[in-house]
N, C-alpha and C positions, 0 to 999 in steps of 0.2 A: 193296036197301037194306042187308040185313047182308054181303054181297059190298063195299059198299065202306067201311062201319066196319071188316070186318077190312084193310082194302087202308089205310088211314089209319092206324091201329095198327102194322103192318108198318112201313110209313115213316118212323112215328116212333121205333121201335126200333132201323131203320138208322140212323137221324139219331143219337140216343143213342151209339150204338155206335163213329160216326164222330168224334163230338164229345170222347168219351172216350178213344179212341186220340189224338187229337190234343193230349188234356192231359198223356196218358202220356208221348208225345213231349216236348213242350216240358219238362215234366220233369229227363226226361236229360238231353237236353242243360242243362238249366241246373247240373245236379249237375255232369255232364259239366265244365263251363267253371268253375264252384268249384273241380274236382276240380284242374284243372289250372294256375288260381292258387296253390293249396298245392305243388304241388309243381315249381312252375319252375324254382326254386334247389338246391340239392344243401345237405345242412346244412352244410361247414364244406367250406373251399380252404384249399388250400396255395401259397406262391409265395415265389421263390427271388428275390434280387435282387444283384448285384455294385456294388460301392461305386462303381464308376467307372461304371455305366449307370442307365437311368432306366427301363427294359422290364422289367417282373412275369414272371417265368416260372412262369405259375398252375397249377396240378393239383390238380382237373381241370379241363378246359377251361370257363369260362362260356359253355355255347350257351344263347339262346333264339331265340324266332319273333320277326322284327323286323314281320311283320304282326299280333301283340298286342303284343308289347313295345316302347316306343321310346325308354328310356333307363332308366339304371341311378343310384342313388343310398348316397352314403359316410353311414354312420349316425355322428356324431362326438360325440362327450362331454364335456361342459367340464372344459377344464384339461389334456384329452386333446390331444397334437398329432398328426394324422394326415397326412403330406405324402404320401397319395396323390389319384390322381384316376382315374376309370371313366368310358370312353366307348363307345359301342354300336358297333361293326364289323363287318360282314358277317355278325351275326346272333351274335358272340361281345362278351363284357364284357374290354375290353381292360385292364388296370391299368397303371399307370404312376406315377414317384415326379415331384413336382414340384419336385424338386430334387435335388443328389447327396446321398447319406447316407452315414454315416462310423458302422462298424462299431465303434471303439473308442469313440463314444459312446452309441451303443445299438446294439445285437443284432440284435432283433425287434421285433416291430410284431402288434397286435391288434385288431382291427374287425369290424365287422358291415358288410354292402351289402342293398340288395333291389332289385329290378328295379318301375319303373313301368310298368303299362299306357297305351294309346295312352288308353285313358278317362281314366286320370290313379291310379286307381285303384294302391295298391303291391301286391308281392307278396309271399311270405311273406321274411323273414331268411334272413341265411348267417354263419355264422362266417370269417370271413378271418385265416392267419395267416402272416404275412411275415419270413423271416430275410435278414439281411442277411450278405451271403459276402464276407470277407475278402480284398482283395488285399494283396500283399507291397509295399506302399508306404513301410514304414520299415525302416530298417537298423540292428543293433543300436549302443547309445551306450555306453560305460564310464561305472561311476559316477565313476570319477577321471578329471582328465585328463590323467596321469602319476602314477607309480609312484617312488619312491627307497625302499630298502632297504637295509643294511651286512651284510655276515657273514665270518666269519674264513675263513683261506685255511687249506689243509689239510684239511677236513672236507668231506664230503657230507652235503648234508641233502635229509631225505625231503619237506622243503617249504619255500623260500624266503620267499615271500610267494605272496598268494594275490588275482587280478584277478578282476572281476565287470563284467558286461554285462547288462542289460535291453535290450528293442524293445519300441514302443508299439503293434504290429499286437495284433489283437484275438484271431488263434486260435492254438494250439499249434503248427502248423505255422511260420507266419509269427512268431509273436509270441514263442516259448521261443528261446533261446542253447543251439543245440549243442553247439558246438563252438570250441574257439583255438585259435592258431597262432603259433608264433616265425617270424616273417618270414626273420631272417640266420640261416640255419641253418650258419655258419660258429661259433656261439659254444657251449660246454659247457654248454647247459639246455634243458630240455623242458617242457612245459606241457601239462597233463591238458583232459578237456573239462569238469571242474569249474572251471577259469583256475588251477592250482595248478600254482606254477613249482618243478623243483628243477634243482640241478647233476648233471651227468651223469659228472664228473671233480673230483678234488680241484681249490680254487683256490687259483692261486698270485699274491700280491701284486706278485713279481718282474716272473711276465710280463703281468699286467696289472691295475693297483688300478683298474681302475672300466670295468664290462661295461653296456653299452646294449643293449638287445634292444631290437625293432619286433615288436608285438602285435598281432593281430587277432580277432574275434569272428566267430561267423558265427551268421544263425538257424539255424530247423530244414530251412529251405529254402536256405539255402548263399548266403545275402544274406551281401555282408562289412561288415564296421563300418571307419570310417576307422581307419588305425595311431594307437597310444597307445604312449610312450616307456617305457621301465623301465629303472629306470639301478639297478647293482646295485655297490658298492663293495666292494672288499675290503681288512678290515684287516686288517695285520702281526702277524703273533705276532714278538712284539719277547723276547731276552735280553738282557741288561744284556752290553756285551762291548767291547773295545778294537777300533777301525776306524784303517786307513791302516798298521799295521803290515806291510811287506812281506816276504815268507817268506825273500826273500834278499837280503842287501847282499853288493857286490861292495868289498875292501881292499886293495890291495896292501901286503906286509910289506916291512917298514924304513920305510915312508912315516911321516914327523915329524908330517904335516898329521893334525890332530884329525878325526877323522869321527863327525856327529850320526847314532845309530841309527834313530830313529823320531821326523823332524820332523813329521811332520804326522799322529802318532798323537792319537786322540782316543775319549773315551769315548763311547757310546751308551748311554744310560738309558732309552729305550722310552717318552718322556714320563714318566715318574717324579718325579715334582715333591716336590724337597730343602730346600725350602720356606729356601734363601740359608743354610741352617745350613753347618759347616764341618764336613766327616765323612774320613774317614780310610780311602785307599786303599792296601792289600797288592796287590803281586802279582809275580812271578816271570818270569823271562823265562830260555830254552835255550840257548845260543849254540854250533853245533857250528864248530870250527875245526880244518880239516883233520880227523884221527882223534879226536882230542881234545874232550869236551864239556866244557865251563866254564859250573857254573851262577851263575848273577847273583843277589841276590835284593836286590831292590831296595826300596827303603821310600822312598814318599811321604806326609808328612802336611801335614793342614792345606790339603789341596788346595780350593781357591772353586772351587764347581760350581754 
């Protein structure tokens, strides 16, 4: 009789024993499977994206187990717009934009995701953050669209006028004006990569009152801008002086017939405006004949200029 109380006692302690391992167990694992909700997600992605594609190039990768996991969810914030979207792929969180986005309107992009369990059940957050990469899609613009300037002939100057370009690309590479360029490299001027034109040779009105350059812009990436005109005139340094006088008349001596010296001499005033008054012109004229000089000195008054 007492052979089999302790034999029942015994049993019962196995029994205990078995029953308690087996709570330990289911335990862990439950810790276990908490455990590994929390930490499905990695805290915070990064992803790259090009204005002309719709593919997230995320770092680091979204892997989970598509045997707990069976989709992924965009956490979005009113008034916030978020044009991406997450689908579950071969056990990775794909991103993708749902439409093309435009760098010179926004940058970057900010969100949160979490992964659903196949329970339905979410998993912990992630920080998501998306820049958007510049392509070279604009070409620089002039803010004019043509140039005129005047400057006197005779002088070099250390700056003519000075051209300016903008591009609407979004980064420095694309988006800043390096560099100009005179297209007719036949003409006397140079252009800095500030757009500052100057002469390179004194100018002369003789051989040419009004120079046209063809201009171009370029980005930081060697995009060219369409040509812009610059038309550069040059005014006359004017004296006041007698025109059409010719240095020599041909007379034969004995000849009776009268000879006109200077019919088609005429004054130059330089635009001088005599405002119709009647003003009084001196001036002297050389006459060499044969060895002989004979000076003239002639008087005109009351000349209407």
């Amino acid at each position: 009789m007492k052979f089999h109380y302790l034999h029942w006692i015994c049993h019962a302690v196995m029994l205990c024993a078995i029953l308690g391992a087996g709570i330990v167990t289911s335990n862990e694992n439950e810790d276990e499977y908490l455990t590994q909700k929390e930490i499905i997600l990695e805290k915070s992605y990064h992803g790259l994206i090009r204005e002309n594609e719709t593919l997230v190039e995320i770092t680091p990768l979204i892997k989970v187990n598509e045997e707990k996991i069976c989709n992924f969810r965009i956490l979005k914030k009113p008034y916030h717009e978020i044009p991406f979207e997450i689908e579950l792929v071969n056990n990775l969180g794909i991103l993708k934009a749902s439409r093309m986005l435009n760098c010179e309107k926004r940058k970057s992009y900010h969100f949160e995701i979490l992964a659903v369990y196949c329970d339905g059940t979410p998993s912990n957050t992630a920080n998501v953050h998306i820049t958007v990469i510049d392509i070279n899609e604009y070409a620089p613009i002039f803010l004019e669209p043509s140039y005129v300037t005047e400057v006197e002939e005779g002088r070099l100057y250390n700056e003519i006028l000075r051209v300016e370009a903008s591009d609407k690309d979004c980064t420095p590479l694309f988006g800043d004006v390096c560099k100009y360029e005179i297209l007719n490299n036949d003409e006397p001027f140079s252009i800095d990569n500030e757009g500052s034109i100057r002469n390179t040779e004194p100018l002369s009105h003789k051989a040419s009152h009004n120079h046209i350059l063809s201009v171009v812009a370029y980005d930081c990436a060697m995009k060219e801008s369409a040509a812009i005109m610059v038309s550069i005139k040059v005014r006359r340094i004017c004296e006041a002086r007698f025109l059409g006088m010719p240095e020599r008349i041909d007379y034969s001596s004995g000849s009776t017939e009268s000879l006109l010296l200077f019919p088609n001499a005429r004054l130059d005033l330089c635009d001088i405006s005599c405002n119709n008054e009647n003003i009084s012109i001196h001036t002297s004229i050389a006459l060499k004949l044969l060895m002989l000089y004979l000076l003239l000195n002639l008087d005109v008054t009351d000349v209407q200029v």
